[in-house]
C-alpha positions, 0 to 999 in steps of 0.5 A: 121499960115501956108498959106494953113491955112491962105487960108483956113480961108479965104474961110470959112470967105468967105462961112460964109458972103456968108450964111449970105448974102443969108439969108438976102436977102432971096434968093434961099437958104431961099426956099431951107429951107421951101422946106426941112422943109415942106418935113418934114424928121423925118415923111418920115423915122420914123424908124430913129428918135430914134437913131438920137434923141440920135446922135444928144446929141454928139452936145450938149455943156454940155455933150460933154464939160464933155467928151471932157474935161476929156479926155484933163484933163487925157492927161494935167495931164500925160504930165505935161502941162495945154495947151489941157484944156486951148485950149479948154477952150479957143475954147469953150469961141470963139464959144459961144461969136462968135455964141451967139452974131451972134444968138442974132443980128438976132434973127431968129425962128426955123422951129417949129415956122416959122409964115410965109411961104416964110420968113427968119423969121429974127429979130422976137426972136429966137436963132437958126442961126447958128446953135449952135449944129453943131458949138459945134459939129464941136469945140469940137470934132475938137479940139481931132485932133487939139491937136494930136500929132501924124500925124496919129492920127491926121488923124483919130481924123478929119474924127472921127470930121468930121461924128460927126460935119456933121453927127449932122448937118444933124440930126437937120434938120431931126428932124426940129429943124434947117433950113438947112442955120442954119446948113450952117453957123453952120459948118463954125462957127465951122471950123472958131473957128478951123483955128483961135485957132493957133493965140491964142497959145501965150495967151493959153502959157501965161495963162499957165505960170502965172498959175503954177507961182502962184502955184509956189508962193502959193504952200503948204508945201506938194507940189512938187512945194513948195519951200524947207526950207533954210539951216538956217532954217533947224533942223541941223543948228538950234544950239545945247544947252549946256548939262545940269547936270543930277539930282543927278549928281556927282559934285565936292563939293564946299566951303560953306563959313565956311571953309569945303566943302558941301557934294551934294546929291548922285546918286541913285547907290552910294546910294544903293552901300555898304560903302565898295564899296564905298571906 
């Protein structure tokens, strides 16, 4: 990992524990989110909730992993490698390990169904800190340009990331679905996942080749991978019968054991032959 990578994880490490602190001790940045909450910006602009309802379906882990994975899928096929499918396999199963466990441990409720003004509404069941939209958001489309091979596509692969990820993030604290620190701590999720897949492509390349040596080894006759047949075993070297005599064949005549030969049977032409052409 480059050190402008490795600086950069470690400030997100940095902002992630500082989110959490904040929430924990619920400081100025827990007021900050019942202050949005109770401004209530899906009332304040009406006109909008339509299209970023659908918008925010680009965060969804199930339709974007579809999308996502078709793309990867089509480019692993063309370019003859399993790596675009296996990293985001591999960032998807870092994410929803990372974020769910983080969810679970403390179980904070939404701005739905906060019971307390004031409160961090921690440890009461809910599952919604970090925000698991915008963490998807932040993967899955981050991981186009992560995978670019190309600088210039890898630039426009980020700032197409980039409004994806935030433009998601925001849509959910308009429609009072997240808190803003859920959001927060969402995108840090995300870009974490992000800075740390670099680390996991010695086990993406392992994963790789043992894969296409099982193809290798359990490949059917018709693949291109299956092994070719053995020259012993080929058609050509397989040895040939010894002619056999046709039925009615001429032969010579041979001795019947009384002193004169044994006429055999005629072919069909000597048959249907003249005696004078016979002789």
């Amino acid at each position: 990992m480059s050190p402008v990578r490795l600086g950069l994880f470690s400030a997100t490490v940095a902002f992630y524990l500082a989110i959490v602190v904040a929430v924990l001790g619920t400081t100025w940045l827990v007021r900050l989110d019942w202050q949005v909450m109770l401004f209530r910006p899906y009332k304040q602009w009406p006109q909008i909730h339509g299209f970023l309802d659908a918008f925010v379906v680009l965060g969804q882990r199930g339709p974007t992993a579809v999308l996502v994975a078709a793309w990867l899928g089509w480019r692993s096929w063309r370019q003859r490698t399993l790596r675009p499918l296996l990293a985001l396999g591999f960032a998807l199963l870092l994410l929803n390990v990372s974020v769910g466990a983080v969810k679970i441990g403390l179980g904070r409720l939404g701005p739905h169904y906060a019971t307390e003004i004031g409160s961090a509404e921690l440890w009461a069941g809910g599952d919604i800190f970090p925000s698991g939209h915008t963490a998807n958001a932040v993967v899955t489309w981050g991981i186009l340009a992560y995978l670019a091979t190309t600088p210039r596509a890898r630039r426009w692969l980020s700032v197409v990331a980039a409004v994806f990820a935030l433009g998601v993030g925001a849509t959910t604290v308009y429609l009072g679905t997240h808190w803003v620190s859920d959001v927060l701590l969402g995108w840090a999720a995300g870009l974490l996942i992000l800075l740390g897949l670099p680390w996991c492509e010695p086990a993406i390349a392992r994963v790789e080749a043992l894969v296409f040596a099982l193809r290798e080894r359990f490949g059917t006759a018709g693949s291109p991978l299956a092994p070719k047949p053995s020259a012993a075993s080929s058609p050509a070297a397989q040895p040939v019968p010894a002619r056999q005599p046709l039925v009615g064949a001429r032969v010579p005549a041979q001795d019947s054991g009384s002193g004169t030969r044994a006429a055999l049977p005629r072919t069909a032409e000597e048959t249907r032959a003249p005696a004078s052409s016979r002789y």
